[in-house]
C-alpha positions in Angstrom: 20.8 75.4 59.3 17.5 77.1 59.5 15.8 73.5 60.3 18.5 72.9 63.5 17.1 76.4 64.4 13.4 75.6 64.6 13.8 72.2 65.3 15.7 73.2 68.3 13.2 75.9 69.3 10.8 73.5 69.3 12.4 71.0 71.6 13.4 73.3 73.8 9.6 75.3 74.1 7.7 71.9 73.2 5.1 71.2 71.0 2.8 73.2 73.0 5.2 76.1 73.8 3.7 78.3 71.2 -0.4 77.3 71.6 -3.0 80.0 70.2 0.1 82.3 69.7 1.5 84.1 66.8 5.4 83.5 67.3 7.3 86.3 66.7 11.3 85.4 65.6 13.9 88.1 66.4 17.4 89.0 66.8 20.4 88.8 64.8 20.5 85.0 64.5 17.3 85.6 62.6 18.4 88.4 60.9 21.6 86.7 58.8 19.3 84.2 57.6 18.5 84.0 54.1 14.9 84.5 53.0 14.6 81.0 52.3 16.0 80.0 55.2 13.4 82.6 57.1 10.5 80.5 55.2 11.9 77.4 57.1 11.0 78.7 60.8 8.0 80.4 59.7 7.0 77.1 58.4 7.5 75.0 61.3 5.7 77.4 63.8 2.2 75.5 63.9 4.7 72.7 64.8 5.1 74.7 68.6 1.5 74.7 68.5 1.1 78.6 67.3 -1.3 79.7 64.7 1.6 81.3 62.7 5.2 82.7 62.5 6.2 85.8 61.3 9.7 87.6 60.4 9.5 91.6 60.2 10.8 92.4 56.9 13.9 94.2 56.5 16.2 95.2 53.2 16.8 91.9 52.6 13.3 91.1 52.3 12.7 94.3 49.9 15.2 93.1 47.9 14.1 89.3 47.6 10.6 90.6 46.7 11.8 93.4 43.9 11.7 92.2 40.7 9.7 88.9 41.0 6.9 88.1 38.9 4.1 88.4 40.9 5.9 91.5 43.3 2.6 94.6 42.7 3.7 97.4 40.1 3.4 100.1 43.3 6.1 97.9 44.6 8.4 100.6 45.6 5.5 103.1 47.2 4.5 99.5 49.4 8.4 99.3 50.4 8.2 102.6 52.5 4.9 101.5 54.0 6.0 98.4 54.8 9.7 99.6 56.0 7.5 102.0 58.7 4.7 99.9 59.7 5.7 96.3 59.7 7.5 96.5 62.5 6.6 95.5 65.9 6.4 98.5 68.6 9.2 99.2 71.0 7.0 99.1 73.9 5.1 95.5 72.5 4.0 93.7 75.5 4.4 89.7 74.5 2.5 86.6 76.1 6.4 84.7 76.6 9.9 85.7 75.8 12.4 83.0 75.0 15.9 83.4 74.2 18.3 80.6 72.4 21.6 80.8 71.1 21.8 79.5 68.2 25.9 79.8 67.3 26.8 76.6 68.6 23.5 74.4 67.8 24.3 71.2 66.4 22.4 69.5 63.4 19.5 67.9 64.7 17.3 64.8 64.2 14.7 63.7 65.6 14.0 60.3 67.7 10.4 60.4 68.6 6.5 61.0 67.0 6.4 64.9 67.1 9.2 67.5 66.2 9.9 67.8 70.1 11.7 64.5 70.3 14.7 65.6 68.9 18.2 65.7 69.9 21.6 66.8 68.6 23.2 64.2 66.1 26.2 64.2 68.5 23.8 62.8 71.4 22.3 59.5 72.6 18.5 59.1 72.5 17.2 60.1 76.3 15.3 58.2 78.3 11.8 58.7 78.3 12.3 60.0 82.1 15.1 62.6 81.4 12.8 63.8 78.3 10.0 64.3 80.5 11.5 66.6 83.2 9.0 65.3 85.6 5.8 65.1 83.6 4.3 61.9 83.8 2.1 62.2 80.2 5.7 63.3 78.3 7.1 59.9 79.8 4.2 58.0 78.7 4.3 59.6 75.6 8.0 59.3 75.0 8.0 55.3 76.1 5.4 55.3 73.1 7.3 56.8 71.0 10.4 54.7 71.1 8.1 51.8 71.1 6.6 53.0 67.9 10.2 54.0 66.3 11.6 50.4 67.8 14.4 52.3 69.3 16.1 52.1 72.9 17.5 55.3 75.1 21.0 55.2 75.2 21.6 54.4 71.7 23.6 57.1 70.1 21.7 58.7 67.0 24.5 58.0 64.9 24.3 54.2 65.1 20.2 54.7 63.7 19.9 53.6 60.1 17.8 54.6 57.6 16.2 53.2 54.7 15.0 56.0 52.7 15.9 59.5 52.4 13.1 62.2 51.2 14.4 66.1 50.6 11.3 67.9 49.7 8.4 69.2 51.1 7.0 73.0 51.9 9.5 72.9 54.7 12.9 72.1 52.6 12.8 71.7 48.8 13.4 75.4 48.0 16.5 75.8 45.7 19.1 76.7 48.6 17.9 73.3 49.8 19.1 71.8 47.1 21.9 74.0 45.9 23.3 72.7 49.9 21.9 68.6 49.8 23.7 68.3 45.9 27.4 69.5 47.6 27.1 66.6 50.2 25.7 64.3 47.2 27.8 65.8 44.3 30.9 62.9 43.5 28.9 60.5 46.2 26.5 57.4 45.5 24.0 56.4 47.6 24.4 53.9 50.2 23.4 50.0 49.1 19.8 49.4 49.9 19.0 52.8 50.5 16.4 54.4 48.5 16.7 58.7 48.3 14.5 61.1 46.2 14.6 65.0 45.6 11.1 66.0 45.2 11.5 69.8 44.5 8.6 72.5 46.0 7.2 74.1 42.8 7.9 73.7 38.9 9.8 77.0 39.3 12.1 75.7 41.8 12.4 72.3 39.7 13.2 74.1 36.7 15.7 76.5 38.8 17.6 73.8 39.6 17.7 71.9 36.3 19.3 75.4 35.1 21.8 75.1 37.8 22.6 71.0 37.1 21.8 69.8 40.2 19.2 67.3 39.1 22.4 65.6 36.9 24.4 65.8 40.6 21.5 63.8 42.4 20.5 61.6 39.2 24.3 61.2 39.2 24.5 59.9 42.9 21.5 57.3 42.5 19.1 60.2 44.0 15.5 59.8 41.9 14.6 63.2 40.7 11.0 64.0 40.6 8.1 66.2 39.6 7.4 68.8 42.4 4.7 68.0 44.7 4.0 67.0 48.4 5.2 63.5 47.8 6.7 61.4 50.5 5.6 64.3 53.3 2.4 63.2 54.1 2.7 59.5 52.1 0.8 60.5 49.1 -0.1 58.3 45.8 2.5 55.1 45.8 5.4 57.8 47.6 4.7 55.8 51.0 6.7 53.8 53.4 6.4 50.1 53.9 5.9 48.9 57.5 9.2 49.2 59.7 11.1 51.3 57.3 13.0 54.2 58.7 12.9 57.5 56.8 15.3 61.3 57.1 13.3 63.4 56.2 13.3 67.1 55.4 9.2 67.4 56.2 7.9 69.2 59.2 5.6 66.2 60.8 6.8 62.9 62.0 3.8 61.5 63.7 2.8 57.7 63.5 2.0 56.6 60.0 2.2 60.3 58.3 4.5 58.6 55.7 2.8 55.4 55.7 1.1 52.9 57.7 4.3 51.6 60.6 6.8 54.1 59.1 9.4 55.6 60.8 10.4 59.1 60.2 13.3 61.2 61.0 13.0 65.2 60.6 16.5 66.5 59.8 17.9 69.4 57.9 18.6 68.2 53.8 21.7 68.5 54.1 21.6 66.0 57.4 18.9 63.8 55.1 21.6 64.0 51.7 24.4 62.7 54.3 22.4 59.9 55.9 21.7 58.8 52.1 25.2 58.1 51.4 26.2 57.0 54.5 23.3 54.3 55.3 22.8 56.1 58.4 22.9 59.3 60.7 26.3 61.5 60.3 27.3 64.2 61.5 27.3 66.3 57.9 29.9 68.7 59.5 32.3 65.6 59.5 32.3 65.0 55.8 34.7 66.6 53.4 32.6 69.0 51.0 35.3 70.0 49.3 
């Protein structure tokens, strides 16, 4: 999913691989993503430490925009500017090039207090020396971090489990979110003890997926389906963790305390987040029978 994408980028660049930059994402991994799946890395750039993230449109952005409510009336004239000019040059000079292949990247969750500390589902969680590479502030920072999250290296991420589940935020509660977290969900309850809401990004997108049923799939599966809203993201209003309890969530930031004072949060894909709800811990979603 777009999320293993960035969330990958990011722990391979670091949290500082992108600083005072504008990122610049390119290539045909980029290019068969959806528009809403586009919005997703975009979103997470300022996560690498850059100042933004841009896609340069192409016909499938044209075609998103036509149409929309708030698309200009001299939509079609701004098309052949945009299709000429919002492009970057041929002979663009950039600050650092990386390259990642992103065919074979497993879903991805992460262990630590910033997006970096992340690892594929199929992994164990490193040791704070191995994550470091040599850097002596990483280590510190990593031994920290597992302090904080009251896990061990060597534990495999699928044995970590979770007490709530929160698919929303700007990051991942857009309707292909959804449409993707209710097939996981759709005929399944949630696990004993765990608690799982769908807070969706806008009324539109709320109302979007009411059309489509899915609020009757997650209602359906013991999901609570709420107003739009920032929610659980940032622990806002009574949407908060208790002490010690261990959240997946779609969100973009899982520093100490961000959804409430001693929680712990996981930043995974919704679909990883909707499989961990029913499961009472971290899967690997392409295991599970979505038919």
């Amino acid at each position: 999913t777009a999320k293993d994408i960035i969330l990958s980028i990011i722990k391979n660049i670091g949290t500082s691989g992108g600083n005072g930059t504008v990122i610049e994402y390119r290539g045909e991994g980029i290019l068969d993503l959806s528009m809403e799946q586009r919005m997703t890395i975009c979103n997470m750039s300022i996560e690498a430490g850059a100042r933004a993230g841009l896609i340069a449109p192409d016909e499938k952005t044209f075609e998103y925009l036509r149409g929309r409510q708030y698309t200009p009336k001299n939509y079609e004239f701004l098309v052949d500017y945009w299709r000429d000019n919002l492009k970057t040059d041929n002979d663009a000079k950039f600050e650092k090039n990386y390259t990642l292949h992103i065919d074979n990247i497993a879903p991805q969750v992460s262990w630590g207090t910033n997006p970096g500390m992340t690892c594929d589902v199929t992994e164990l969680i490193p040791s704070p020396e191995d994550f470091a590479k040599g850097d002596q502030n990483q280590k510190k920072g990593a031994e920290k971090a597992l302090e904080y999250m009251n896990l061990k290296s060597g534990i495999p991420i699928t044995e970590i489990k979770i007490n709530r589940v929160f698919i929303g935020s700007c990051t991942n509660a857009r309707l292909e979110d959804l449409i993707e977290a209710s097939k996981v969900v759709k005929g399944r309850k949630v696990f004993p003890n765990v608690k799982a809401m769908v807070v969706p990004g806008s009324q539109m997108v709320k109302k979007q997926a009411e059309d489509l049923g899915l609020d009757k799939i997650f209602i359906d599966a013991n999901f609570e389906w709420r107003e739009s809203g920032c929610s659980m993201c940032l622990g806002m209003n009574p949407d908060i963790l208790s002490p010690g309890e261990r959240c997946a969530s779609t969100s973009n930031r899982n520093f100490e305390g961000r959804q409430g004072t001693g929680g712990r949060t996981h930043l995974v894909s919704p679909v990883m987040a909707a499989a961990a709800a029913i499961s009472g811990h971290f899967v690997d979603v392409r295991d599970m029978d979505l038919n």
